[in-house]
ZADO-1210 file (C-alpha; in nm, 4 decimals, padded with zeros to 6 digits):
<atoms>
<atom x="00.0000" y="00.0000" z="00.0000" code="UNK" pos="1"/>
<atom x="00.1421" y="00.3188" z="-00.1194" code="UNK" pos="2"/>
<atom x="-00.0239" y="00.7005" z="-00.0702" code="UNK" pos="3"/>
<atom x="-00.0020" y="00.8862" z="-00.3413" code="UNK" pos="4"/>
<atom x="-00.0787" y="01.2602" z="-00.3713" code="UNK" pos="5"/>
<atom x="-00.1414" y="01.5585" z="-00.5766" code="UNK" pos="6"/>
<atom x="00.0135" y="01.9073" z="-00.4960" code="UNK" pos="7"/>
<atom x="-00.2269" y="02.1640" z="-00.6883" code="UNK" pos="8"/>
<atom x="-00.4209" y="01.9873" z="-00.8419" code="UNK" pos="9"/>
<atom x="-00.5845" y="02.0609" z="-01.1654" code="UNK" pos="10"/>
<atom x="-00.9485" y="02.0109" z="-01.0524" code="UNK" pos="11"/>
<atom x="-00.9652" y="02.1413" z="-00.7423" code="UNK" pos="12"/>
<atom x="-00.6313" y="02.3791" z="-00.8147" code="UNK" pos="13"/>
<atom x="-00.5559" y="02.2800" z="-00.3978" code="UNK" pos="14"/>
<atom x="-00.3579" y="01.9754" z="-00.2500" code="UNK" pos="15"/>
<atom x="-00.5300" y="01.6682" z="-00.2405" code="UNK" pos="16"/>
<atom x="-00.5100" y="01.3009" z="-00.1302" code="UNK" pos="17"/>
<atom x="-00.3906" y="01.0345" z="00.0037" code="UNK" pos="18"/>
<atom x="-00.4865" y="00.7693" z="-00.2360" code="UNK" pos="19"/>
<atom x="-00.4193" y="00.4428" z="-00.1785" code="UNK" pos="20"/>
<atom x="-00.2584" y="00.2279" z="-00.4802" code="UNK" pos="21"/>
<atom x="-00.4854" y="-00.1032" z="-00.3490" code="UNK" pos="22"/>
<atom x="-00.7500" y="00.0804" z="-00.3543" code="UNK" pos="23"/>
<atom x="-01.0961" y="00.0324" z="-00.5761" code="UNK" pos="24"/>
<atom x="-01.0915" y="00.3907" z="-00.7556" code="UNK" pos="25"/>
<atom x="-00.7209" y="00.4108" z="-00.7942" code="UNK" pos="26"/>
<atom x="-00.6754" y="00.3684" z="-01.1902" code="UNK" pos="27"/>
<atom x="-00.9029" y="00.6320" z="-01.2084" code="UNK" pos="28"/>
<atom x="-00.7585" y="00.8701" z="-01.0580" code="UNK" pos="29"/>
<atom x="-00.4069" y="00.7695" z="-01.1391" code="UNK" pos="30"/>
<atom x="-00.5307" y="00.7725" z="-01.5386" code="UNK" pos="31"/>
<atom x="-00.7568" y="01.1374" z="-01.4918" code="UNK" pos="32"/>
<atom x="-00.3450" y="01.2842" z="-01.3328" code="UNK" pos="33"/>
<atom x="-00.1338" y="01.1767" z="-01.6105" code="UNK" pos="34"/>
<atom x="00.0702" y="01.4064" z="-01.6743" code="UNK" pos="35"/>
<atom x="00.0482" y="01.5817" z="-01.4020" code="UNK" pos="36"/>
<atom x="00.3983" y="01.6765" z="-01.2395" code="UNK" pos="37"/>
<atom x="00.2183" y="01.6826" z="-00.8856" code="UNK" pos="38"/>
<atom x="00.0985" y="01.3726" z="-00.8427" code="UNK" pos="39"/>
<atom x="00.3561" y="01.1921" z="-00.6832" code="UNK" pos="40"/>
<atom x="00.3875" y="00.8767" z="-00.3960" code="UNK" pos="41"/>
<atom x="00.4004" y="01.0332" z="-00.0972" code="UNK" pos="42"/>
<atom x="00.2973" y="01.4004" z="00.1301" code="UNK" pos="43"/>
<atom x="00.4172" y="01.6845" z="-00.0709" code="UNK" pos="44"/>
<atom x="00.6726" y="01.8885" z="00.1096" code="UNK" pos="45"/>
<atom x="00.5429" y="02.2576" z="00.2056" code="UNK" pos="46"/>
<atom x="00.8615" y="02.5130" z="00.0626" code="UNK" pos="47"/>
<atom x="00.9521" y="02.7877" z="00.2247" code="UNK" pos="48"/>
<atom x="00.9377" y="02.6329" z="00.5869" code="UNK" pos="49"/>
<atom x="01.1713" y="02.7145" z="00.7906" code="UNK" pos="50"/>
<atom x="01.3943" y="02.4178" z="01.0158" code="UNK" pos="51"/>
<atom x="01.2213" y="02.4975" z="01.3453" code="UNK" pos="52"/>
<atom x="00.8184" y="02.4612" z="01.1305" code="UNK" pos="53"/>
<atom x="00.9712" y="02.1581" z="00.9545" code="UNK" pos="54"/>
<atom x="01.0474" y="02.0325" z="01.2867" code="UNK" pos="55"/>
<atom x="00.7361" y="02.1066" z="01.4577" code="UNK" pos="56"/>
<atom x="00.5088" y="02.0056" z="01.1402" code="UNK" pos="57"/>
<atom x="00.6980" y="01.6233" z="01.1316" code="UNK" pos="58"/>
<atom x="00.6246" y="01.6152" z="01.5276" code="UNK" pos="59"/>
<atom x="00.2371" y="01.7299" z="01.5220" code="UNK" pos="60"/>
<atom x="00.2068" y="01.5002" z="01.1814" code="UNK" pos="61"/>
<atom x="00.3698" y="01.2193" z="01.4168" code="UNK" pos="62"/>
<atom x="00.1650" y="01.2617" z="01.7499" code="UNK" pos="63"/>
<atom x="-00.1805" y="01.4024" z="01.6318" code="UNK" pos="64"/>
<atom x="-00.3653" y="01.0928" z="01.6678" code="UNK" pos="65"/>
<atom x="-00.2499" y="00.9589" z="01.9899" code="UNK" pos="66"/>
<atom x="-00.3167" y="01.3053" z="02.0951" code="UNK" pos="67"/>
<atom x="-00.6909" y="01.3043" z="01.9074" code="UNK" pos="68"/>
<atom x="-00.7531" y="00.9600" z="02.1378" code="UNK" pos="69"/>
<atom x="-00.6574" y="01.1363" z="02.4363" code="UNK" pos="70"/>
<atom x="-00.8850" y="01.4187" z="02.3774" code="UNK" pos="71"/>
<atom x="-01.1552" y="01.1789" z="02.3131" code="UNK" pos="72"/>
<atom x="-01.1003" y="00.9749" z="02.5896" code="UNK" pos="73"/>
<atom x="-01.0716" y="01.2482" z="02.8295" code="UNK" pos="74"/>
<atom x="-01.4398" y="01.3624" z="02.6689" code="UNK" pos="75"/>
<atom x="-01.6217" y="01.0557" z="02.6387" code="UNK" pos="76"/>
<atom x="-01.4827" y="00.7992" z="02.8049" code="UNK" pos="77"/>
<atom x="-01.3049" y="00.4412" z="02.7313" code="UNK" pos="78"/>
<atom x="-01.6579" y="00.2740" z="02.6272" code="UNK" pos="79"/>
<atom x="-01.6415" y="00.4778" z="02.2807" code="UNK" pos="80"/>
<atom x="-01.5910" y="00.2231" z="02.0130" code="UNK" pos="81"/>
<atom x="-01.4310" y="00.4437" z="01.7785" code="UNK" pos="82"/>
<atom x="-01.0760" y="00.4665" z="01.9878" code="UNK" pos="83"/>
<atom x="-00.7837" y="00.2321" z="01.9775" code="UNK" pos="84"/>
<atom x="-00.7094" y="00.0301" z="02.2286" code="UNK" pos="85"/>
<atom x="-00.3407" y="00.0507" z="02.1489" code="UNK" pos="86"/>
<atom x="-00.3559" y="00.4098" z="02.1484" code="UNK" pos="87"/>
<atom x="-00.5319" y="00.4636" z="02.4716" code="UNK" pos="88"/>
<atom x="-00.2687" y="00.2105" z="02.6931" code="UNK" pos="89"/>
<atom x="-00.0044" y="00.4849" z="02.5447" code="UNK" pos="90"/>
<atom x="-00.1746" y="00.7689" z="02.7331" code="UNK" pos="91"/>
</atoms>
Protein backbone atom coordinates (compact mmCIF):
# COMPACT_ATOMS: atom_id res chain seq x y z
CA UNK A 1 0.00 0.00 0.00
CA UNK A 2 1.42 3.19 -1.19
CA UNK A 3 -0.24 7.00 -0.70
CA UNK A 4 -0.02 8.86 -3.41
CA UNK A 5 -0.79 12.60 -3.71
CA UNK A 6 -1.41 15.58 -5.77
CA UNK A 7 0.14 19.07 -4.96
CA UNK A 8 -2.27 21.64 -6.88
CA UNK A 9 -4.21 19.87 -8.42
CA UNK A 10 -5.85 20.61 -11.65
CA UNK A 11 -9.48 20.11 -10.52
CA UNK A 12 -9.65 21.41 -7.42
CA UNK A 13 -6.31 23.79 -8.15
CA UNK A 14 -5.56 22.80 -3.98
CA UNK A 15 -3.58 19.75 -2.50
CA UNK A 16 -5.30 16.68 -2.41
CA UNK A 17 -5.10 13.01 -1.30
CA UNK A 18 -3.91 10.34 0.04
CA UNK A 19 -4.87 7.69 -2.36
CA UNK A 20 -4.19 4.43 -1.78
CA UNK A 21 -2.58 2.28 -4.80
CA UNK A 22 -4.85 -1.03 -3.49
CA UNK A 23 -7.50 0.80 -3.54
CA UNK A 24 -10.96 0.32 -5.76
CA UNK A 25 -10.92 3.91 -7.56
CA UNK A 26 -7.21 4.11 -7.94
CA UNK A 27 -6.75 3.68 -11.90
CA UNK A 28 -9.03 6.32 -12.08
CA UNK A 29 -7.59 8.70 -10.58
CA UNK A 30 -4.07 7.69 -11.39
CA UNK A 31 -5.31 7.72 -15.39
CA UNK A 32 -7.57 11.37 -14.92
CA UNK A 33 -3.45 12.84 -13.33
CA UNK A 34 -1.34 11.77 -16.10
CA UNK A 35 0.70 14.06 -16.74
CA UNK A 36 0.48 15.82 -14.02
CA UNK A 37 3.98 16.77 -12.40
CA UNK A 38 2.18 16.83 -8.86
CA UNK A 39 0.99 13.73 -8.43
CA UNK A 40 3.56 11.92 -6.83
CA UNK A 41 3.88 8.77 -3.96
CA UNK A 42 4.00 10.33 -0.97
CA UNK A 43 2.97 14.00 1.30
CA UNK A 44 4.17 16.85 -0.71
CA UNK A 45 6.73 18.89 1.10
CA UNK A 46 5.43 22.58 2.06
CA UNK A 47 8.61 25.13 0.63
CA UNK A 48 9.52 27.88 2.25
CA UNK A 49 9.38 26.33 5.87
CA UNK A 50 11.71 27.15 7.91
CA UNK A 51 13.94 24.18 10.16
CA UNK A 52 12.21 24.97 13.45
CA UNK A 53 8.18 24.61 11.31
CA UNK A 54 9.71 21.58 9.54
CA UNK A 55 10.47 20.32 12.87
CA UNK A 56 7.36 21.07 14.58
CA UNK A 57 5.09 20.06 11.40
CA UNK A 58 6.98 16.23 11.32
CA UNK A 59 6.25 16.15 15.28
CA UNK A 60 2.37 17.30 15.22
CA UNK A 61 2.07 15.00 11.81
CA UNK A 62 3.70 12.19 14.17
CA UNK A 63 1.65 12.62 17.50
CA UNK A 64 -1.80 14.02 16.32
CA UNK A 65 -3.65 10.93 16.68
CA UNK A 66 -2.50 9.59 19.90
CA UNK A 67 -3.17 13.05 20.95
CA UNK A 68 -6.91 13.04 19.07
CA UNK A 69 -7.53 9.60 21.38
CA UNK A 70 -6.57 11.36 24.36
CA UNK A 71 -8.85 14.19 23.77
CA UNK A 72 -11.55 11.79 23.13
CA UNK A 73 -11.00 9.75 25.90
CA UNK A 74 -10.72 12.48 28.29
CA UNK A 75 -14.40 13.62 26.69
CA UNK A 76 -16.22 10.56 26.39
CA UNK A 77 -14.83 7.99 28.05
CA UNK A 78 -13.05 4.41 27.31
CA UNK A 79 -16.58 2.74 26.27
CA UNK A 80 -16.42 4.78 22.81
CA UNK A 81 -15.91 2.23 20.13
CA UNK A 82 -14.31 4.44 17.78
CA UNK A 83 -10.76 4.66 19.88
CA UNK A 84 -7.84 2.32 19.77
CA UNK A 85 -7.09 0.30 22.29
CA UNK A 86 -3.41 0.51 21.49
CA UNK A 87 -3.56 4.10 21.48
CA UNK A 88 -5.32 4.64 24.72
CA UNK A 89 -2.69 2.10 26.93
CA UNK A 90 -0.04 4.85 25.45
CA UNK A 91 -1.75 7.69 27.33
Amino acid sequence: MTDWYCHTCPVTGTDCGPWEDNSDIFKQIKSFHRGHLGFQIGEPNIEGLTEVEQTFTDFFNQNIHKWFHGLMYDQKGPTKTCLRRSVINEI
